[in-house]
Structure formats: C-alpha cells, structure tokens
C-alpha positions in Angstrom: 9.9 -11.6 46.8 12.0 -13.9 44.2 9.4 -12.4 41.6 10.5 -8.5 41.8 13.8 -9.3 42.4 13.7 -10.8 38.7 11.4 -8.1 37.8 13.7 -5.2 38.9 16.8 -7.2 37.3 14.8 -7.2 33.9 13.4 -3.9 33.9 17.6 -2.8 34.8 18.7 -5.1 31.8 16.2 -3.2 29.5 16.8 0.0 30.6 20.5 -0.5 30.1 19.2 -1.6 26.5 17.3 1.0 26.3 20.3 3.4 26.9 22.7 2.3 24.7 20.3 2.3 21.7 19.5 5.9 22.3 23.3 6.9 22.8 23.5 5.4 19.0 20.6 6.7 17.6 21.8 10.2 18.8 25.8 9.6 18.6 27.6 12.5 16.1 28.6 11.5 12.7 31.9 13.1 13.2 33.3 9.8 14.2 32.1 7.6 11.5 33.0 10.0 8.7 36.4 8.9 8.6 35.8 5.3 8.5 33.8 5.5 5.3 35.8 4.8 2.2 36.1 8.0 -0.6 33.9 6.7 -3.4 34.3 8.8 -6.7 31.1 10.5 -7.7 29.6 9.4 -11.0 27.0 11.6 -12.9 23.3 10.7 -12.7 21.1 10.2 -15.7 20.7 13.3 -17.9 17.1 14.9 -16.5 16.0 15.2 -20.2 15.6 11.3 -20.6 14.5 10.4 -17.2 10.4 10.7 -16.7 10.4 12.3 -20.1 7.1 14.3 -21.2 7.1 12.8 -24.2 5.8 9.4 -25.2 6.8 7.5 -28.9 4.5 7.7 -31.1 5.4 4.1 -32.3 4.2 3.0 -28.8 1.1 4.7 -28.5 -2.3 3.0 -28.8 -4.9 4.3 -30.1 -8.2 4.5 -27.5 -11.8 3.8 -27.7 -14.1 6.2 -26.6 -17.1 4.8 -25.1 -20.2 7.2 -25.1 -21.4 8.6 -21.7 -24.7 7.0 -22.5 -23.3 3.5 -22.7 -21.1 3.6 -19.4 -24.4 5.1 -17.7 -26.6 2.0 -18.8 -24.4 0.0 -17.5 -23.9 1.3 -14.4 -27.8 1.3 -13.6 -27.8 -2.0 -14.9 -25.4 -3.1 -12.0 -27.1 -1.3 -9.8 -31.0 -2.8 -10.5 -29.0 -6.5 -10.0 -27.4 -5.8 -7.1 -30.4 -3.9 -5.6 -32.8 -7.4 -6.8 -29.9 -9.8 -5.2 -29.9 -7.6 -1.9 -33.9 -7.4 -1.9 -34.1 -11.1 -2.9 -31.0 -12.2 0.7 -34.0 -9.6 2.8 -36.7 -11.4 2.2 -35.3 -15.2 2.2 -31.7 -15.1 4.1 -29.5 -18.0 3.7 -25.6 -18.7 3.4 -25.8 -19.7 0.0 -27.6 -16.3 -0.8 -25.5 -14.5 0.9 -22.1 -15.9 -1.1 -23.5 -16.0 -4.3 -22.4 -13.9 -6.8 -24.7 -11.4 -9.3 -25.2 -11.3 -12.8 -23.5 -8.2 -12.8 -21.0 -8.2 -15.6 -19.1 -5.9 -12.6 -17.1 -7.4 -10.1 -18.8 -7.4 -6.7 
C-alpha cells in the first residue's frame, strides 16, 4: 500500500512538472517583449563579399589530372588483394587473419 501511495505522489509531482513546462513552452511573447533591452541594429556584411563566387587567383592551385586508366588499375588492384585476403581468412580462419591489414595501398 506504502508503494502506490509513493507512486501516486510521484507520478502527481511529475505531472505538476509536466504542466508548468508546457504552460512555458506555449506562454505568449507579449509579456517578455518588454523586458528585452532595445539593441540598435547594425548592418550585416555586404552580400557581395560573403560566400563570394569568385576565388583569387593568387590562391589557386594548380591540379593534377590523373588518367581514367590509372585510377581504374588501381582500383582492381585493391580489389584482387582484398578478394585474396578474404579468400585466404575462408579457407584458414584465425584472429590474427581476421585483423590484419592488406597490401592495399587503400585504406581498409
């Protein structure tokens, strides 16, 4: 009996809580209008200079272009050691296997 008597007191207490944070949550701004101070408006960055379209050219660097070809080699490079690691874990399966890492210039 003691044990929802302190359940019904708790579940009162929280939904008194419960109450007053919805009343502030959902309580007009009229009131607190008047208690904020009257801060003078300042101008905001010009919108030409802010997440400009243009980039200096004395900050630009130059790019290399790798050739399709290249990028493709690689790839099926990475691919052919990480198919031989997976094939090599299959047919002997240990811890150590399984936490080792490739010789795949990539990172796994």
């Amino acid at each position: 009996m003691e044990m929802l008597l302190m359940a019904l007191c708790v579940s009162v207490f929280g939904l008194g809580v419960a109450a007053v944070a919805f009343g502030a949550a959902t309580r007009s701004e009229s009131s607190d209008a008047r208690g904020q101070p009257d801060l003078p408006l300042t101008r905001a960055i010009a919108p030409n200079r802010f997440f400009s379209d243009t980039v200096p050219t004395d900050q630009m660097v130059p790019r290399r272009q790798v050739p399709v070809d290249v990028l493709l080699l690689q790839i099926e490079n990475h691919v052919r050691l990480e198919q031989a690691a997976a094939e090599l874990f299959i047919s002997t399966p240990t811890q150590d296997q399984l936490h080792k890492k490739t010789n795949s210039p990539f990172v796994n």
